[in-house]
C-alpha positions in Angstrom: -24.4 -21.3 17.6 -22.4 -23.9 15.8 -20.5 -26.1 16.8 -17.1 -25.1 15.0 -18.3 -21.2 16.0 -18.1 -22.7 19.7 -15.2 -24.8 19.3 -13.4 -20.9 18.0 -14.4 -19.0 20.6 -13.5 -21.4 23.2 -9.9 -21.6 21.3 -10.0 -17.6 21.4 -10.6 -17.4 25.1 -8.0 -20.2 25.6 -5.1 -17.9 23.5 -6.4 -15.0 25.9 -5.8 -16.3 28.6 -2.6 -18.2 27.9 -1.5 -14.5 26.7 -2.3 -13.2 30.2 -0.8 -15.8 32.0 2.9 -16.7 33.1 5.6 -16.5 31.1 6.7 -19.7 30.2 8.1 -21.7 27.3 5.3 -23.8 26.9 3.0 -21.1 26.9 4.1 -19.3 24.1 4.4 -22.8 22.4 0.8 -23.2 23.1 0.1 -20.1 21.5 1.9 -20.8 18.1 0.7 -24.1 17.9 -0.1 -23.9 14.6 2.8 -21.9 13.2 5.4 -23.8 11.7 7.9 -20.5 11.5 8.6 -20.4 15.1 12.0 -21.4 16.2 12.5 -22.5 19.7 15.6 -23.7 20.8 16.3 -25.4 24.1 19.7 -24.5 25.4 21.6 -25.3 28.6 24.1 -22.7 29.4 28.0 -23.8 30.2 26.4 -26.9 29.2 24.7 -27.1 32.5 22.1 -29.0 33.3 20.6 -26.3 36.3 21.2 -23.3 34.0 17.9 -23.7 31.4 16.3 -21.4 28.9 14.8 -21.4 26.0 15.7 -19.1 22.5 12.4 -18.0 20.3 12.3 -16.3 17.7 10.7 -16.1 14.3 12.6 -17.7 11.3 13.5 -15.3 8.6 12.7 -11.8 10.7 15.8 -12.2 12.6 19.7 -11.8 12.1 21.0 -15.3 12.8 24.1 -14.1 12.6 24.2 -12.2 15.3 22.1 -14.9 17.5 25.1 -17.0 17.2 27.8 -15.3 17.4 26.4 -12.2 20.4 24.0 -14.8 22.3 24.6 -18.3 22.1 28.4 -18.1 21.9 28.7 -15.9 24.9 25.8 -18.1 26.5 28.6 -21.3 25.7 32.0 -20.0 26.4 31.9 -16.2 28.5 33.8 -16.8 31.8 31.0 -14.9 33.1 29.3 -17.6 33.5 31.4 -20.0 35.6 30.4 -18.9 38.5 26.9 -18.9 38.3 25.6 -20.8 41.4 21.5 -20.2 40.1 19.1 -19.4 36.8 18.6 -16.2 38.6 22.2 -15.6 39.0 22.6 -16.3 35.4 19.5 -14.2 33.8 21.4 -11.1 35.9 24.2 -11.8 34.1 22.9 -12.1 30.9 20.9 -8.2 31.6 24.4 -7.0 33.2 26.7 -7.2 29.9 27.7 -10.7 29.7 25.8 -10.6 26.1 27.5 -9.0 23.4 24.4 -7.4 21.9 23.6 -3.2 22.1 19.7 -3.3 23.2 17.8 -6.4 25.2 15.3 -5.8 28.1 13.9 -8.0 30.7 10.3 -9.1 31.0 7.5 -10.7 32.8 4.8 -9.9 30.5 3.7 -12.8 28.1 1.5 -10.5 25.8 5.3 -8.4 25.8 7.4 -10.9 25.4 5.2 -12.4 22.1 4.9 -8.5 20.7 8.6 -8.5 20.5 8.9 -12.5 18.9 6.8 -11.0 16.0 8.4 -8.1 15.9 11.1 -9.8 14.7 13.3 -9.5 18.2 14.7 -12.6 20.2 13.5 -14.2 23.4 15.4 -15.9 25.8 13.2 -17.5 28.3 13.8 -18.7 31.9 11.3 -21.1 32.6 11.8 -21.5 36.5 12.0 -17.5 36.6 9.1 -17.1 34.7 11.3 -13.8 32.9 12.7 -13.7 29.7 15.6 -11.3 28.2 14.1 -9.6 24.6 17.3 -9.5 22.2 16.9 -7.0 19.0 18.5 -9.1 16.4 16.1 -7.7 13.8 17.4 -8.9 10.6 14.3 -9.4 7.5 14.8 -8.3 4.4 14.3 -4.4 3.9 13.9 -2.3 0.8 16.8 0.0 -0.1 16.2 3.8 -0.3 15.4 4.9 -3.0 14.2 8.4 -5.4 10.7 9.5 -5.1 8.8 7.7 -7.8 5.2 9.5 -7.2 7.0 13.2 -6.4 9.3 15.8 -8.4 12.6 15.3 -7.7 14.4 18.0 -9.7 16.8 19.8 -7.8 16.2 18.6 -4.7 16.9 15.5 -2.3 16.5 12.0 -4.0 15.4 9.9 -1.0 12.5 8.7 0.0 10.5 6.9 2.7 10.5 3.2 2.9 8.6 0.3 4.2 10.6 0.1 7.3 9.3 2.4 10.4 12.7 2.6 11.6 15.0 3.9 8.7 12.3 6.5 8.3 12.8 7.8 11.5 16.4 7.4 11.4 16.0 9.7 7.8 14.1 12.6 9.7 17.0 12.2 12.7 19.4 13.0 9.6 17.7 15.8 8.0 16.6 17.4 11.3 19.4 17.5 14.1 17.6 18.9 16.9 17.0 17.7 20.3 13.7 19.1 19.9 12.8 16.8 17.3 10.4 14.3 19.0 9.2 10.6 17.7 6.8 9.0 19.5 5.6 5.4 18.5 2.5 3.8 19.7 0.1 0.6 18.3 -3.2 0.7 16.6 -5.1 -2.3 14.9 -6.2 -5.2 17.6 -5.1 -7.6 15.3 -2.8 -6.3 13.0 -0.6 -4.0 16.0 0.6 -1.9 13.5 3.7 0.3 14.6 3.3 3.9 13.8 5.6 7.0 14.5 4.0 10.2 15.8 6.9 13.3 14.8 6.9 16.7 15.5 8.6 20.0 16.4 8.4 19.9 20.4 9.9 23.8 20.5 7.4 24.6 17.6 4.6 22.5 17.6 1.5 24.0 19.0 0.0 21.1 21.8 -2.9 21.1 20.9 -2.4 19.6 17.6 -0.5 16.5 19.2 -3.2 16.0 21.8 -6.4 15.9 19.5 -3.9 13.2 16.8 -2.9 11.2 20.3 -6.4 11.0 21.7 -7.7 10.4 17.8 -5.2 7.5 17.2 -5.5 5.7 20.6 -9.4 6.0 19.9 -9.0 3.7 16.7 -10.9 0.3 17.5 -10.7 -1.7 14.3 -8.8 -4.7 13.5 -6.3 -4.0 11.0 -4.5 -0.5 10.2 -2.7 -1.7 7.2 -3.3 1.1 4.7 -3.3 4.8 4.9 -6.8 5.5 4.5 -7.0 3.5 8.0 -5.3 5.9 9.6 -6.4 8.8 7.8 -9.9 8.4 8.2 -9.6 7.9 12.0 -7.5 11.0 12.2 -9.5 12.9 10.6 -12.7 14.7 11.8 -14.9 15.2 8.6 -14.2 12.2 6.9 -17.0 12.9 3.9 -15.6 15.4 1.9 -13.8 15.7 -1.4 -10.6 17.6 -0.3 -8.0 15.8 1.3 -7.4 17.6 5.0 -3.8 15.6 5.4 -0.8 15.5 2.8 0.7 12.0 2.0 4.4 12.9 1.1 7.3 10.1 -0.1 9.7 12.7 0.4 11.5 12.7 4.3 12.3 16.6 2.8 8.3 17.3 2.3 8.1 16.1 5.8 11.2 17.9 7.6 10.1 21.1 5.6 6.2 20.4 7.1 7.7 19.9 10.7 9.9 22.6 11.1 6.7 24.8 10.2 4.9 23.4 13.5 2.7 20.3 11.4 2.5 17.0 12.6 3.3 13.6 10.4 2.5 10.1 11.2 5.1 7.4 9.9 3.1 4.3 9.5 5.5 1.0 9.3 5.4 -1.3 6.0 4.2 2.1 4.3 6.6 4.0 2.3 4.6 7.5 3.2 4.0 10.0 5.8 0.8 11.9 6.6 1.3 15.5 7.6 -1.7 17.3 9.2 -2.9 19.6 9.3 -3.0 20.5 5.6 -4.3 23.8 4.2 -5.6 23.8 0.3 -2.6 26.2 -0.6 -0.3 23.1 0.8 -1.3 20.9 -2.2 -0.2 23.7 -5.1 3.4 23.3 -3.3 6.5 21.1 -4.5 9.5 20.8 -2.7 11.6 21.4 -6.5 9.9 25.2 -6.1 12.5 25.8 -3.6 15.1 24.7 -6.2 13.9 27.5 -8.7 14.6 30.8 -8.2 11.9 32.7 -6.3 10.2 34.2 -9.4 10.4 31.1 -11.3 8.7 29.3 -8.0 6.3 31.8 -7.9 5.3 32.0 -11.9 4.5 28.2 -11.9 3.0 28.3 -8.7 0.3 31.1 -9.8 0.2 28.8 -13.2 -1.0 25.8 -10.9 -4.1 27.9 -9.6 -4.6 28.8 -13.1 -4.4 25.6 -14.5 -6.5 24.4 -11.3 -9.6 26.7 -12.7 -9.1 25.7 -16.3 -9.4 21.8 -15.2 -12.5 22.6 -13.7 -14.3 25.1 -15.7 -13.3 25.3 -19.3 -15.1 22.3 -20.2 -18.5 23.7 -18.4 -17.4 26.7 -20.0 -17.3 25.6 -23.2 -20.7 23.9 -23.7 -22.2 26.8 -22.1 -21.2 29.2 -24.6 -21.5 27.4 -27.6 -24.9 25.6 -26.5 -26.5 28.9 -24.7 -24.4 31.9 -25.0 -22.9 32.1 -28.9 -23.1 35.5 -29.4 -20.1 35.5 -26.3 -17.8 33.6 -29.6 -16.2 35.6 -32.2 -17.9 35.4 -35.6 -15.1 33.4 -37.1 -14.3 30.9 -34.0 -17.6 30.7 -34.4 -18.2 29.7 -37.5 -14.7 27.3 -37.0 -16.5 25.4 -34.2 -19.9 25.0 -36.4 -18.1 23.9 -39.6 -15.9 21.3 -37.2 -19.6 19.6 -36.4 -20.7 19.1 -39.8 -22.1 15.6 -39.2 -21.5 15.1 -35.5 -24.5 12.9 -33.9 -24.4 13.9 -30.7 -25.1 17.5 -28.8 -22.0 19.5 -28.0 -22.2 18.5 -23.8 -22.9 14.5 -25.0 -19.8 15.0 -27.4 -17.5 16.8 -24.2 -18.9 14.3 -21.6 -18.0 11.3 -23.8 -14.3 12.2 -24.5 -13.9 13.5 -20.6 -14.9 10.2 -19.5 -12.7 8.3 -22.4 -9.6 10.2 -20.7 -10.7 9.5 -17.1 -11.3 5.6 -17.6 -7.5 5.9 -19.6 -6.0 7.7 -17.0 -7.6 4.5 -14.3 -6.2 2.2 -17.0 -2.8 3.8 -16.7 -2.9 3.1 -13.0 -4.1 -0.5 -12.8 -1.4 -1.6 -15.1 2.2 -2.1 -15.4 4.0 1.3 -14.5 6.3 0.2 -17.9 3.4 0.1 -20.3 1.0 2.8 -18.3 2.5 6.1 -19.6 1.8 4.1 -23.2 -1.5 3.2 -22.8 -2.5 7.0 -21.7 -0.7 8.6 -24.3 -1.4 6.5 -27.2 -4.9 5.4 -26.0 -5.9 9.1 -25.9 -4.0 9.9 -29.1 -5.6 7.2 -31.0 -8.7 7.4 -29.7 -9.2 11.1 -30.6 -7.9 11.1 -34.0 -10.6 7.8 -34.7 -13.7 9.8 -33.1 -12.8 12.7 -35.4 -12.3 10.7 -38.5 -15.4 8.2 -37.6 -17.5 11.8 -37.0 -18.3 11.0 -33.4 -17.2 14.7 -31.9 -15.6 17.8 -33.4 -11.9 18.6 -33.1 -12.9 21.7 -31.4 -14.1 19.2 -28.6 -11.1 17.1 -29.1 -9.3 20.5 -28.2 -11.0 21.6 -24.9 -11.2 18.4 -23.3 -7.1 17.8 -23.7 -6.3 21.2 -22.6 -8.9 20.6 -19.1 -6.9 17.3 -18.8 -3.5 18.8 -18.8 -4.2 21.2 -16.7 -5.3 18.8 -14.3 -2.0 16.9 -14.5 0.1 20.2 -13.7 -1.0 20.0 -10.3 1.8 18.0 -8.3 -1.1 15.9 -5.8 -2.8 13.3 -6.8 -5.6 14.2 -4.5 -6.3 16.8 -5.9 -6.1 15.6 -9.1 -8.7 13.5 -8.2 -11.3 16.3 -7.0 -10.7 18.1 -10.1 -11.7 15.5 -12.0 -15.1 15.2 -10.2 -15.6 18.7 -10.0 -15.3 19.2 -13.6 -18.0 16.9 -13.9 -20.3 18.7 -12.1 -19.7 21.8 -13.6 -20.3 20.2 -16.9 -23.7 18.6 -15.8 -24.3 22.0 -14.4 -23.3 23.8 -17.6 -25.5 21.2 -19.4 -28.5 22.3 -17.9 -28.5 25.8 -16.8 -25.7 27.6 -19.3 -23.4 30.2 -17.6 -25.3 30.0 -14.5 -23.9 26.1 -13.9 -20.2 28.0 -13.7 -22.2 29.9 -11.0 -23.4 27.1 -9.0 -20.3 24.7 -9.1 -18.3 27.6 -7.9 -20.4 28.8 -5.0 -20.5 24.8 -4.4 -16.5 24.6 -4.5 -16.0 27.6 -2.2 -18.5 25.8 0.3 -16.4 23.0 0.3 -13.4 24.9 0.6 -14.9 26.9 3.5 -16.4 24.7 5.9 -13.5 22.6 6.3 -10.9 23.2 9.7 -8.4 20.3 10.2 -7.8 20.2 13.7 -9.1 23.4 13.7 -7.5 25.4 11.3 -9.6 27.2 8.5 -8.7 25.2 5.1 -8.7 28.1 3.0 -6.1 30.0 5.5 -4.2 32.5 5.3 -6.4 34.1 3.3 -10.2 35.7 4.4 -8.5 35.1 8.4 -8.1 37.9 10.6 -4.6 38.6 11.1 -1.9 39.4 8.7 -1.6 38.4 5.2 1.1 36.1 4.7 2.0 35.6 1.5 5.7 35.1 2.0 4.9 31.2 1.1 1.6 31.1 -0.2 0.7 31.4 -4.0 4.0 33.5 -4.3 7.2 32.8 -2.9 9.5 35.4 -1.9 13.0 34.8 -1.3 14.2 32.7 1.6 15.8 35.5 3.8 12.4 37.5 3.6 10.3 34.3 4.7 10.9 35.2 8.7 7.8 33.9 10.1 5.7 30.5 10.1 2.3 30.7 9.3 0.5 32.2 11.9 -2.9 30.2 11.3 -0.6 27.0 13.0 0.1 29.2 16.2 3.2 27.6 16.9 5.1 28.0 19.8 8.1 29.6 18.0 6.8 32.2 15.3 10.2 33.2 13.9 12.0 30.6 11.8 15.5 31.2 12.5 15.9 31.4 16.2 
């Protein structure tokens, strides 16, 4: 071992067991040594020299304000005070009302009482008591709400989850008024002690669902949970597959809706999304504008997101397997269209569709890495001028031009972009398929796409429910919807505690 590795972990064990130790002043000093955005401030209250504390707290994640005019002004001038014979006397005081501030607690927990300094709370400590009185005077810049930038909007509400754990939790308290409504926060990440919110329906929600997410989350032994796929990917049980088992929603409406049908969500704090388990594959053809339409309207696009679903995937594969293998399947004169559209092409027909599908999929990446100003621009134009200069140049045929466009619309009519993204791969395979074994590739990636639909259960419900499950076939909400008074049930694959919706 080196010597700097030594001189660390003898530094780490030091912080330990500082951490562990009493609660003092100096302590905590000790343990932010080398932070310069600690505030401590030594303070004798009623100017007396027997009444000592100590006021920490973490510059710029606190309301000074409210330091100054609810602590230390009471701590200065309160007649409650005058009295005070002892520390102790005074720390009793100070828990008993004599602050003017709405939430503080006592400790005598170090590893507590440094949690709450960077949480952004105030700590008064009492040296000779070895206590201290945690203050909320959170205060640190916070973004304002906001419409949904990633999620449909139209005709429905225009708020949306923010980076700050509590306003989304004071959203859902807002949109669902119910005692039932329960919010349970906990910590995960050793080092990073990220904050997260576990909400559900406590009338509706089956148990079992909020045991196997409580034992997952307190299982999580990593250092950081910063992102969602931290928390996702502990959460989840089969973590190697295509299809997303959890929606990630901006919308607090997504959520409420996905709650008061008996699902789970995790808020995770400095993330402006919620993760709502489990999720079944009809869950990601939804949008929360659908129940702004009227219910034939919702149900016509809805059945025209399946459809567009199979198009992404297929008509490419489709296409090079009936022009390549299968022509007699063409009519004579789209036939002879396509061939006269190739006169002096270079490539094979699956060389020229796997070319332009990966121009769109590197333009669509582009789009994403880029200013969100210029990105719409650089997909749009970049595939505009791009596929009028590889007709012109001769590179691929218009007809190609044609199919690949279509697949990629299609693709985008689907309102998640996780399953945007599994269409995308899946058309590839069906295309390398299609490539190589004709009409008989459309075979294979199918029978490979209903494996993948069917072997997945999130927290133990079938993924491809309610369909091919014993019990009855609710469609009320599924590809179709019917009108709101007729939906009267939740979905039975959730077995929630309360199966009619409006009792």
């Amino acid at each position: 071992m080196k010597k700097g590795d030594y001189d660390n972990t003898q530094n780490t064990h030091g912080r330990d067991a500082l951490i562990s130790g009493s609660l003092t002043s100096d302590n905590i000093k000790k343990l932010f040594s080398e932070s310069g955005d600690i505030i401590y401030r030594g303070f004798l209250i009623k100017n007396r020299a027997d009444l000592k504390m100590t006021i920490i707290y973490v510059d710029g994640m606190v309301n000074t304000k409210i330091i100054d005019d609810n602590i230390i002004c009471p701590l200065s001038a309160s007649h409650w005070y005058d009295q005070c014979a002892t520390l102790a006397q005074a720390y009793a005081l100070s828990l008993n009302g004599a602050l003017d501030v709405s939430s503080l607690k006592s400790t005598k927990s170090t590893e507590e009482a440094v949690g709450a300094i960077l949480a952004g709370k105030t700590i008064l400590v009492f040296d000779t008591l070895k206590s201290a009185i945690i203050v909320d005077t959170i205060g640190f810049e916070k973004r304002s709400i906001t419409p949904a930038t990633e999620e449909s909007t139209y005709r429905s509400s225009k708020d949306s989850f923010v980076e700050t754990l509590r306003v989304n939790t004071a959203t859902l308290r807002k949109k669902i008024k119910s005692h039932h409504l329960v919010l349970e926060e906990t910590v995960v990440g050793k080092q990073s002690h990220t904050r997260l919110c576990i909400a559900y329906m406590k009338n509706i929600c089956n148990d079992t669902f909020v045991d196997i997410i409580k034992k997952r989350l307190d299982a999580i032994d990593q250092d950081k949970a910063l992102s969602i796929s931290d928390i996702y990917s502990n959460v989840v049980k089969k973590k190697y597959t295509l299809f997303p088992t959890a929606v990630i929603t901006e919308k607090p409406e997504a959520c409420c809706m996905s709650l008061l049908e008996g699902k789970i969500a995790i808020i995770i704090d400095e993330l402006p999304y919620s993760l709502v388990f489990p999720a079944v594959f009809g869950d990601f053809f939804q949008s929360s504008c659908d129940y702004g339409h009227n219910y034939i309207v919702a149900s016509f696009f809805r059945i025209l997101r399946y459809i567009c679903f199979t198009l992404a995937i297929f008509l490419p594969g489709f296409f090079v397997s009936v022009t390549v293998f299968h022509p007699e399947m063409i009519p004579y004169k789209l036939a002879m269209s396509i061939a006269s559209s190739r006169t002096g092409t270079p490539f094979s027909m699956y060389i020229e569709v796997l070319l332009m599908s990966l121009t769109f999929f590197i333009l669509i990446q582009a789009s994403l890495q880029i200013s969100r100003t210029i990105g719409g621009a650089i997909s749009i134009v970049g595939g505009l001028v791009l596929g009028e200069a590889a007709i012109t140049a001769g590179i691929v045929s218009p007809a190609v031009i044609v199919v690949v466009a279509t697949a990629s619309i299609c693709s985008m009519a689907i309102p998640n972009k996780e399953i945007n993204s599994v269409l995308w791969l899946f058309q590839l395979i069906c295309l390398v398929f299609s490539s190589v074994f004709g009409l008989i590739g459309i075979i294979i990636t199918l029978l490979i796409l209903f494996f993948s639909l069917a072997k997945l259960n999130p927290l133990g419900v079938p993924y491809i429910a309610p369909y091919g499950l014993k019990g009855p076939l609710q469609l009320e909400d599924s590809f179709i919807r019917f009108p709101q008074n007729l939906i009267k049930k939740r979905p039975f694959y959730l077995d929630p505690k309360n199966k009619r919706r409006k009792r």
